[in-house]
BAPAFI-321040 format. One record per residue (C-alpha): residue in one letter; residue number from 0; x, y, z. Coordinates in nm, 2 decimals. Layout:
+--------+-----+--------+--------+--------+
: residu : num :     xx :     yy :     zz :
+--------+-----+--------+--------+--------+
:      A : NUM :      X :      Y :      Z :
...
+--------+-----+--------+--------+--------+
//
This chain:
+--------+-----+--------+--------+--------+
: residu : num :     xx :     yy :     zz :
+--------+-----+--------+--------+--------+
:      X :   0 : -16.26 :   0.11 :  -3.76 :
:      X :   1 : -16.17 :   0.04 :  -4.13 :
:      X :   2 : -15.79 :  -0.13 :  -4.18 :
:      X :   3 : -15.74 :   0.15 :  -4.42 :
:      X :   4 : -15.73 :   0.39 :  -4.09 :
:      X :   5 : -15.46 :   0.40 :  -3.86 :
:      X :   6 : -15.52 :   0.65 :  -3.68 :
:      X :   7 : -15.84 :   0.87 :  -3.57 :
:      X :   8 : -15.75 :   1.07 :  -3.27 :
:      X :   9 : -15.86 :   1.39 :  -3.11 :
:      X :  10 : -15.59 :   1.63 :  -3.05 :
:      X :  11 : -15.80 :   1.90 :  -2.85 :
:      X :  12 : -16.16 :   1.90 :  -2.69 :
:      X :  13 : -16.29 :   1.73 :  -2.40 :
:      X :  14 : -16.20 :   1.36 :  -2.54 :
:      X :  15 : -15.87 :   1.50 :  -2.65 :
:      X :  16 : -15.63 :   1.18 :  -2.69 :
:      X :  17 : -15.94 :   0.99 :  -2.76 :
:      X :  18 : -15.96 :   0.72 :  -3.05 :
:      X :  19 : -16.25 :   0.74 :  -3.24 :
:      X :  20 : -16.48 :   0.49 :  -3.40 :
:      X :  21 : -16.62 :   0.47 :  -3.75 :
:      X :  22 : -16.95 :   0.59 :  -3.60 :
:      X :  23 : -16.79 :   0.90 :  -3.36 :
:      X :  24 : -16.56 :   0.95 :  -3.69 :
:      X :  25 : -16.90 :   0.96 :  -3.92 :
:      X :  26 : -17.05 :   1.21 :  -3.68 :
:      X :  27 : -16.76 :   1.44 :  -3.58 :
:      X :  28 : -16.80 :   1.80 :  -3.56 :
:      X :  29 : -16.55 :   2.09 :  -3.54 :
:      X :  30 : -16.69 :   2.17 :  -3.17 :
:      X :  31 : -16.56 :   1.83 :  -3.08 :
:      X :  32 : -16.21 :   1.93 :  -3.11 :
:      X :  33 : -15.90 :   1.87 :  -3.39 :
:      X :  34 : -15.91 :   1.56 :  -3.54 :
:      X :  35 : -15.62 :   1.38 :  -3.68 :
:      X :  36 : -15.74 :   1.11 :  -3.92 :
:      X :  37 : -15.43 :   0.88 :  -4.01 :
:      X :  38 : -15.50 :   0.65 :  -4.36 :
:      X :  39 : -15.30 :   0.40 :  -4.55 :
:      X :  40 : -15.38 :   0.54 :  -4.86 :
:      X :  41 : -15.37 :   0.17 :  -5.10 :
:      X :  42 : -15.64 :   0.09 :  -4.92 :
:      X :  43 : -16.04 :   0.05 :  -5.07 :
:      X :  44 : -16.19 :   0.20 :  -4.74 :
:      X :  45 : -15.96 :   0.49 :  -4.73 :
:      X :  46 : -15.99 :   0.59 :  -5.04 :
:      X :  47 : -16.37 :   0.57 :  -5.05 :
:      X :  48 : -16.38 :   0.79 :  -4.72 :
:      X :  49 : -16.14 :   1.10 :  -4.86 :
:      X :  50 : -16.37 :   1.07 :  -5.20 :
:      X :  51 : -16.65 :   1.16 :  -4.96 :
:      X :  52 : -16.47 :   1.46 :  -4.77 :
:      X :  53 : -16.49 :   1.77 :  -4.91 :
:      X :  54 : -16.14 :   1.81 :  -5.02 :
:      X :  55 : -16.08 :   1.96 :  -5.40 :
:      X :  56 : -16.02 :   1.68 :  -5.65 :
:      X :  57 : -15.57 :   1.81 :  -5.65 :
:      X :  58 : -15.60 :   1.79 :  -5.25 :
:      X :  59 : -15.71 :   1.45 :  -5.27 :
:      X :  60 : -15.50 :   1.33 :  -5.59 :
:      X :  61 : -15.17 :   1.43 :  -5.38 :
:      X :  62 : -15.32 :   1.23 :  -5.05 :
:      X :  63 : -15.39 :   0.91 :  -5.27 :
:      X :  64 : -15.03 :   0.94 :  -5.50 :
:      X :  65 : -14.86 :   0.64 :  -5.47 :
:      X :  66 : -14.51 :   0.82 :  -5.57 :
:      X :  67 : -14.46 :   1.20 :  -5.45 :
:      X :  68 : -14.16 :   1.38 :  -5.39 :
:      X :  69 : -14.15 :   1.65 :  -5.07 :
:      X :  70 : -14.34 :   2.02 :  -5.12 :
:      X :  71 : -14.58 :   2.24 :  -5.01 :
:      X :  72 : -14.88 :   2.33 :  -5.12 :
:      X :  73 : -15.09 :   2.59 :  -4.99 :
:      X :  74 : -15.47 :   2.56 :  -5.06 :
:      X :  75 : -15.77 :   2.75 :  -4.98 :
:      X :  76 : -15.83 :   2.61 :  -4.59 :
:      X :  77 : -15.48 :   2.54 :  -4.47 :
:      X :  78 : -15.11 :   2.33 :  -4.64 :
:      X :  79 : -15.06 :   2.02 :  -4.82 :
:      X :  80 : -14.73 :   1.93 :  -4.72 :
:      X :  81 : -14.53 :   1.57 :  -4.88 :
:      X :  82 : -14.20 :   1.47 :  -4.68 :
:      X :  83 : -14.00 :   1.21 :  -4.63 :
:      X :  84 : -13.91 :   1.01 :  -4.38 :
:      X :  85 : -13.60 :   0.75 :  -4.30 :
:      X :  86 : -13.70 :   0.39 :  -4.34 :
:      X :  87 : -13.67 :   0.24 :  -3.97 :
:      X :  88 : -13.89 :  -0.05 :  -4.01 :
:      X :  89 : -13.69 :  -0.41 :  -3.96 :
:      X :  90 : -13.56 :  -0.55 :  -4.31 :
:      X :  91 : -13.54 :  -0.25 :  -4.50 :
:      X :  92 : -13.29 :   0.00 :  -4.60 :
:      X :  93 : -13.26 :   0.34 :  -4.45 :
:      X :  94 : -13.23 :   0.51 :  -4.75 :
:      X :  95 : -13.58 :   0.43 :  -4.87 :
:      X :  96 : -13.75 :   0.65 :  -4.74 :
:      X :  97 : -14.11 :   0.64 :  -4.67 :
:      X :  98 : -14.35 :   0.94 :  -4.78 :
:      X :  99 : -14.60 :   1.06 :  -4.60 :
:      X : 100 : -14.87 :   1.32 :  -4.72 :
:      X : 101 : -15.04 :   1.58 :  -4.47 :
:      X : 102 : -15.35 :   1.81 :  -4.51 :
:      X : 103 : -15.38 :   2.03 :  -4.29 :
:      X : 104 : -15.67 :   2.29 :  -4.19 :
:      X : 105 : -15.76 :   2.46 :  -3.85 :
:      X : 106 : -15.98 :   2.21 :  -3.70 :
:      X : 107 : -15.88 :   1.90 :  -3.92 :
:      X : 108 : -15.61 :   1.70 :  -4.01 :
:      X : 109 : -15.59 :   1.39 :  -4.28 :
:      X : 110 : -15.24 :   1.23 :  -4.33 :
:      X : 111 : -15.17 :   0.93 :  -4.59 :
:      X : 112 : -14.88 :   0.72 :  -4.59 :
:      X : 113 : -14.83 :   0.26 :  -4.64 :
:      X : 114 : -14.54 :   0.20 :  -4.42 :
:      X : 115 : -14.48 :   0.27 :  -4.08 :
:      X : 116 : -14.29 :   0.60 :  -3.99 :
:      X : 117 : -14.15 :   0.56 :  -3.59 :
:      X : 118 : -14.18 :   0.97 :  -3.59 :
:      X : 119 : -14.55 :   0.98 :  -3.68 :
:      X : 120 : -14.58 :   0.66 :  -3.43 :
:      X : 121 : -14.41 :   0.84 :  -3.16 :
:      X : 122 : -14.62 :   1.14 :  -3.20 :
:      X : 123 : -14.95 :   0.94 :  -3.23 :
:      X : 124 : -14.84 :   0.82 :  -2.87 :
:      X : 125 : -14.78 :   1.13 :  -2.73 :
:      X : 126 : -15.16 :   1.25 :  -2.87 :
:      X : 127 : -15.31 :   0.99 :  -2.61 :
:      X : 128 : -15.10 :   1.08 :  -2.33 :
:      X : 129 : -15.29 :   1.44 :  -2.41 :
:      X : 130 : -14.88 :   1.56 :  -2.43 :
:      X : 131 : -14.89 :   1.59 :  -2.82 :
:      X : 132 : -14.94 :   1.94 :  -3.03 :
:      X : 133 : -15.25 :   2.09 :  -2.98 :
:      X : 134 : -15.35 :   2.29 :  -3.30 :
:      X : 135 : -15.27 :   2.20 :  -3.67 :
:      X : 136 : -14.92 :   2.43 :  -3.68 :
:      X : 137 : -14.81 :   2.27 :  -3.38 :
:      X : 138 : -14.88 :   1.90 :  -3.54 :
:      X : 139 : -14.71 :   2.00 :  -3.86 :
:      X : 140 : -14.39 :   2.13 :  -3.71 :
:      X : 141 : -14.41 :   1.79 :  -3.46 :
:      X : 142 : -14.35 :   1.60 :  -3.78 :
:      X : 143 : -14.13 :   1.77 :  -3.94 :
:      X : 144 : -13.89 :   1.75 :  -3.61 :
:      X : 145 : -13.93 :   1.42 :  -3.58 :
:      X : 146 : -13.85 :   1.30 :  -3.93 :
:      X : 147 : -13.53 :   1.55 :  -3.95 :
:      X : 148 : -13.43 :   1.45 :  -3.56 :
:      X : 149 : -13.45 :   1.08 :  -3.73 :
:      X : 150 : -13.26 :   1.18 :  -4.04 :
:      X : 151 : -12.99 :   1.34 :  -3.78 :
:      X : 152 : -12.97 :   1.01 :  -3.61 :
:      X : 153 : -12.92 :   0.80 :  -3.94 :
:      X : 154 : -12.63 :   1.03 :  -4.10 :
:      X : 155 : -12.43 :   1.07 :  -3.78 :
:      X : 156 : -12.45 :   0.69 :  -3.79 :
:      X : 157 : -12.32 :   0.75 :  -4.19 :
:      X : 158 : -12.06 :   0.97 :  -4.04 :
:      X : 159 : -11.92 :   0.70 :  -3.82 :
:      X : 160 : -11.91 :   0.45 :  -4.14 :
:      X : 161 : -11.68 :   0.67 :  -4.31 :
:      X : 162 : -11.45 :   0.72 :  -4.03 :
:      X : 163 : -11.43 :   0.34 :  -4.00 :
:      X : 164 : -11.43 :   0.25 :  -4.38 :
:      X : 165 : -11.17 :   0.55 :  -4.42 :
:      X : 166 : -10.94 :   0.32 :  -4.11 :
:      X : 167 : -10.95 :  -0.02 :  -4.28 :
:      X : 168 : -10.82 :   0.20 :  -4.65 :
:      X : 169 : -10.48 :   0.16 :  -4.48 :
:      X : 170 : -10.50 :  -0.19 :  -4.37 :
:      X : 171 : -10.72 :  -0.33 :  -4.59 :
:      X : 172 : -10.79 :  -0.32 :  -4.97 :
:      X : 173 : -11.04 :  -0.65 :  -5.03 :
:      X : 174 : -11.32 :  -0.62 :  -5.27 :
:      X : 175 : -11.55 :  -0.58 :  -4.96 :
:      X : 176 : -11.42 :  -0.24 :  -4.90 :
:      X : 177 : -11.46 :  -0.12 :  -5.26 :
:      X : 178 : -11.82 :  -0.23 :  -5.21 :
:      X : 179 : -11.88 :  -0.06 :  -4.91 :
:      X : 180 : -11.75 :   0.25 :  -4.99 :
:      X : 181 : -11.95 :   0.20 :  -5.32 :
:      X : 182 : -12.25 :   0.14 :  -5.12 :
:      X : 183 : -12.21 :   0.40 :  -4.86 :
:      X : 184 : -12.18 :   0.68 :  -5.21 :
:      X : 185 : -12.55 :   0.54 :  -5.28 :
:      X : 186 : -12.65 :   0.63 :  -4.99 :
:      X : 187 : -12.58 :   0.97 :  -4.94 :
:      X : 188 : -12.69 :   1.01 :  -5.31 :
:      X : 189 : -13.06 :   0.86 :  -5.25 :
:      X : 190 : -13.11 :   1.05 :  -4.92 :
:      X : 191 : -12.96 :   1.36 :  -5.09 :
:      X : 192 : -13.24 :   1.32 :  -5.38 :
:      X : 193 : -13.54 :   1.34 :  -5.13 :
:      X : 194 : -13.37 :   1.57 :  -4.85 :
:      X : 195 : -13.29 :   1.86 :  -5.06 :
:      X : 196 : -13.66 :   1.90 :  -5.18 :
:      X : 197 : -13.75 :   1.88 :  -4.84 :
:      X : 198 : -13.53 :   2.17 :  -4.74 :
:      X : 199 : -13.69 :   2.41 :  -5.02 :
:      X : 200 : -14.04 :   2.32 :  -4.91 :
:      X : 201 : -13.98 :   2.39 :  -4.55 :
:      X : 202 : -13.85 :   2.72 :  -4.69 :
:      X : 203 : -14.15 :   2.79 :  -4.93 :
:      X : 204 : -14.33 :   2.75 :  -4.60 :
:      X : 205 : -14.14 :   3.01 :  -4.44 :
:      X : 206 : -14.18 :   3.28 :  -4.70 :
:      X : 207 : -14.54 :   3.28 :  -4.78 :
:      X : 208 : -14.84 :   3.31 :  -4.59 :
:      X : 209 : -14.99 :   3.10 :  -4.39 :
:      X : 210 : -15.32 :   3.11 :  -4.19 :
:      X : 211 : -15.21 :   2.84 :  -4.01 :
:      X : 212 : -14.88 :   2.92 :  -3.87 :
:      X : 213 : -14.80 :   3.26 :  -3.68 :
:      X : 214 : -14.44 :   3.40 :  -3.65 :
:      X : 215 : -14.34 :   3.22 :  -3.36 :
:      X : 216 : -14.44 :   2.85 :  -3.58 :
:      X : 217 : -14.24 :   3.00 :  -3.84 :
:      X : 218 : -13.89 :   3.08 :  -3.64 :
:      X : 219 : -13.93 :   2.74 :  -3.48 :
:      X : 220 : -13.99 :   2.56 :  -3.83 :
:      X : 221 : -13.68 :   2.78 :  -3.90 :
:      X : 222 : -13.45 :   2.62 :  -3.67 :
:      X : 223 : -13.58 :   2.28 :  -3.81 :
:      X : 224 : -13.49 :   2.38 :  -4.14 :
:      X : 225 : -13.12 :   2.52 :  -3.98 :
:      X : 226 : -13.08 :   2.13 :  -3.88 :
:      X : 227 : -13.22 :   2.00 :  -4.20 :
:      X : 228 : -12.96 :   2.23 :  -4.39 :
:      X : 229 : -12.70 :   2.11 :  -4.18 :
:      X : 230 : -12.78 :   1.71 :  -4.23 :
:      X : 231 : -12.79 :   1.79 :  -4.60 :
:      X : 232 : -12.40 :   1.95 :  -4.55 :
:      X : 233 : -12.31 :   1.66 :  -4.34 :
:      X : 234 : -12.45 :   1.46 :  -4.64 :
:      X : 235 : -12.26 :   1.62 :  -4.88 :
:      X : 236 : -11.95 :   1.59 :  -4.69 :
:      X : 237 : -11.99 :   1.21 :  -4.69 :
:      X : 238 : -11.99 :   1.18 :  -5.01 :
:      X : 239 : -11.72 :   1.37 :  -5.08 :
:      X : 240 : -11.48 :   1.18 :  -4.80 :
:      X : 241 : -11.61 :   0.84 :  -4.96 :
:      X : 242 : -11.50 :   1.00 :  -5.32 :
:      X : 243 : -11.14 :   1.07 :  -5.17 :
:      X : 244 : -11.09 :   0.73 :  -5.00 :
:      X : 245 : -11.24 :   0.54 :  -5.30 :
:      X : 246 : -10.94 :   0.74 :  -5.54 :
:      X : 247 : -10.70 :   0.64 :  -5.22 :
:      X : 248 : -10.82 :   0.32 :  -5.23 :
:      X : 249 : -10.79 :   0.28 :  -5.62 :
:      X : 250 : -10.43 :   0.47 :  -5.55 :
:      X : 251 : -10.31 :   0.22 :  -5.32 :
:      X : 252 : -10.46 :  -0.09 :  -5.52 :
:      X : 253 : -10.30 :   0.08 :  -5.86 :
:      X : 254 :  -9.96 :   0.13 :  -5.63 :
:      X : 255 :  -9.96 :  -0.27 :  -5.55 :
:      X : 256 :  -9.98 :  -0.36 :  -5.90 :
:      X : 257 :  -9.76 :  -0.15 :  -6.04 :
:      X : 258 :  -9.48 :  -0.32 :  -5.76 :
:      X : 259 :  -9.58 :  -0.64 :  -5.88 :
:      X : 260 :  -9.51 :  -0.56 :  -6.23 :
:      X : 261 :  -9.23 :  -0.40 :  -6.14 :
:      X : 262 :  -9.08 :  -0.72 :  -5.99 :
:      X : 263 :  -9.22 :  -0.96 :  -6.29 :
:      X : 264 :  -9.06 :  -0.70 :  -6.52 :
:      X : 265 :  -8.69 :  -0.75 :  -6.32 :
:      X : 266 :  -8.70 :  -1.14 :  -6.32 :
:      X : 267 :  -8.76 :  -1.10 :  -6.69 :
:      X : 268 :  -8.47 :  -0.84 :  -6.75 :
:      X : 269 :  -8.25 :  -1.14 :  -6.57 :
:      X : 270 :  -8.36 :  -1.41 :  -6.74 :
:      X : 271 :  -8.39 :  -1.26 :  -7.07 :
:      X : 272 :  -8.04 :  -1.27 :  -7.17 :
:      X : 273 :  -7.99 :  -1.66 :  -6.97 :
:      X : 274 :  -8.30 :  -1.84 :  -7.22 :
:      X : 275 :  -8.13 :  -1.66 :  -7.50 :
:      X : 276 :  -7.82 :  -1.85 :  -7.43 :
:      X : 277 :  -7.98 :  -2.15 :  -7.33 :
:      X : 278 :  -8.14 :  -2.14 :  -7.65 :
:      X : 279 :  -7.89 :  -2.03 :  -7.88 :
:      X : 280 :  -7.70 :  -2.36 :  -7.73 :
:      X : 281 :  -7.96 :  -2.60 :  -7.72 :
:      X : 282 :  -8.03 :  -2.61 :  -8.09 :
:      X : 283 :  -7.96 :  -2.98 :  -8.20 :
:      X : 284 :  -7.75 :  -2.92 :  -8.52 :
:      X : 285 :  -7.33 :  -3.00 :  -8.56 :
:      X : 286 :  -7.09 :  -2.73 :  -8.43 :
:      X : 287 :  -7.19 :  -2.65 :  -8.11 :
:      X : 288 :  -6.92 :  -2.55 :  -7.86 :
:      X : 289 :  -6.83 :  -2.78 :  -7.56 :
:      X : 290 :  -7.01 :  -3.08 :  -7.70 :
:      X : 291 :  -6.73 :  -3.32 :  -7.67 :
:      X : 292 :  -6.62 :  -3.16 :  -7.31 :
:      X : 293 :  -6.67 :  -3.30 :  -6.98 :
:      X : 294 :  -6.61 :  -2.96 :  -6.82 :
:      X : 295 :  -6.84 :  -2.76 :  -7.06 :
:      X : 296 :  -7.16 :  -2.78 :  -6.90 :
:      X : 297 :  -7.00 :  -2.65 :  -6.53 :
:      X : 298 :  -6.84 :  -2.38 :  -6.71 :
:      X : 299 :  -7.16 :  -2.31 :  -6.94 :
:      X : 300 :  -7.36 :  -2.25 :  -6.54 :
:      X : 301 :  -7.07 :  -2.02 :  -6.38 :
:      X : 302 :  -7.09 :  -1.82 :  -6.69 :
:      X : 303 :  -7.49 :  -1.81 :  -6.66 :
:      X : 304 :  -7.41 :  -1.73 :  -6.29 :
:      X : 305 :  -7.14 :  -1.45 :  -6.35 :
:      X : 306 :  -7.37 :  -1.29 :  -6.62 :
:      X : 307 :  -7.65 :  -1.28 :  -6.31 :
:      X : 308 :  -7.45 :  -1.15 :  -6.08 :
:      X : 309 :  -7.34 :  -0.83 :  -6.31 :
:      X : 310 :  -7.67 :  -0.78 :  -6.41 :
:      X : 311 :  -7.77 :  -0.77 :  -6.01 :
:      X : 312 :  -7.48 :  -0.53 :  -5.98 :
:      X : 313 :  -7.56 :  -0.33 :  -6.27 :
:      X : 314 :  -7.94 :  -0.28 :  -6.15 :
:      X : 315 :  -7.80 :  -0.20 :  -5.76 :
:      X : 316 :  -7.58 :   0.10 :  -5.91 :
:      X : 317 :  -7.90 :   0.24 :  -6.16 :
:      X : 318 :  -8.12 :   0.22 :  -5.84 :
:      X : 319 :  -8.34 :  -0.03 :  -6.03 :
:      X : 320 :  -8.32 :  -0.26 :  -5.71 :
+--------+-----+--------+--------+--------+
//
């Protein structure tokens, strides 16, 4: 088989679970069973197989699209679905999620995605243990649960990093928490972007006509859509709570500072009047007082010291202190 295909499985028949060569693939007929054809869609080979299925030219455009955003689409002979799935794959971010592009018709099915998605891995498994979904409806609502069961996973794991960042406001006010709350706000912002599309198209599937999916597909893709409606609240929510401890962070930060300058402000008071002395003395022309004094200079300090003292006393008794 071509690199461009990742899959090629049988989902029905008497091979059902089967992997099929290029040669079984060439030669496959609808009496063989559903097949499941899974294509990185950058690649040569892919490309020049879907340019020789008969798809119309917008069916195929959206399978080959290198940047989509989640809908539905019904054509013809069955749905053209884009979603959106969480970025599991080691050394990347969650919140890039990974696209993924599914055709469906009754006795075919012709995905497209370039990175790895765990849900459509796990399901590919469950295909050859002949335990997977065993018409097209069935393998479009598999996905779907598997990406938003995956999406739940990732945002109760967001929910926990607010709790904790929301903790360490009271204890701690580094730079590192500013710039992980900051972070944590771009999260819930990307995810939101591609989540909230994906909740209208599971809807658009719900409302219109479908000759793939009967009334029982359609209240169990409603309960999926319940749980994607609910990680898009829970989203929301986040975002909100890392608005409110970002301001109580900035509070508490804006709190320190004005102490600080508070203090600076009340050394100056005190020594305000002291270097005015000091200076007023310390010019070096004739006249000044005490020059030819031994005692001058100790009474010159207790005076400086008395004058500190009722300054103290007068900032104890207006509460300055």
């Amino acid at each position: 088989m071509h690199k461009g295909f990742i899959y090629c499985l049988l989902l029905t028949g008497p091979n059902a679970g089967q992997t099929l060569s290029e040669e079984q693939l060439a030669n496959w007929k609808t009496e063989d069973g559903l097949l499941w054809v899974h294509l990185k869609y950058k690649s040569t080979d892919a490309r020049h197989w879907l340019n020789n299925q008969k798809l119309e030219k917008a069916e195929r455009d959206i399978l080959l699209a290198s940047d989509t955003r989640p809908r539905v689409v019904h054509s013809t002979n069955g749905i053209l679905l884009t979603l959106r799935g969480v970025n599991l794959n080691p050394d990347s971010a969650p919140e890039d999620m990974v696209s993924i592009r599914i055709y469906s018709e009754e006795h075919r099915i012709i995905s497209t995605c370039e990175r790895q998605l765990q849900s459509i891995t796990e399901i590919a498994d469950s295909i050859k243990a002949v335990k997977g979904p065993i018409d097209s409806a069935g393998f479009i609502l598999s996905v779907v649960d598997h990406l938003t069961q995956r999406q739940v996973g990732y945002i109760n794991k967001l929910e926990e990093l607010m709790d904790e960042l929301e903790e360490r406001v009271v204890t701690d006010t580094n730079k590192s928490l500013r710039m992980d709350i900051a972070e944590l706000r771009r999260q819930t912002v990307v995810l939101r972007r591609y989540l909230a599309p994906q909740r209208e198209a599971l809807g658009k599937i719900l409302h219109e006509s479908s000759l793939l999916l009967d009334q029982q597909d359609k209240i169990r893709l409603r309960e999926t859509q319940d749980n994607l409606i609910r990680v898009i609240e829970d989203l929301d929510a986040i975002r909100d709570r890392a608005s409110v401890t970002q301001e109580e962070l900035q509070s508490r930060q804006a709190e320190q500072l004005n102490q600080r300058l508070y203090f600076l402000s009340l050394i100056s008071a005190i020594f305000l009047p002291l270097g005015f002395l000091t200076g007023l003395l310390g010019v070096n022309i004739g006249g000044i007082p005490g020059a030819e004094t031994n005692w001058a200079f100790a009474a010159f300090c207790g005076g400086l010291i008395t004058l500190i003292a009722m300054q103290m006393y007068l900032f104890y008794r207006l509460k300055w202190i």
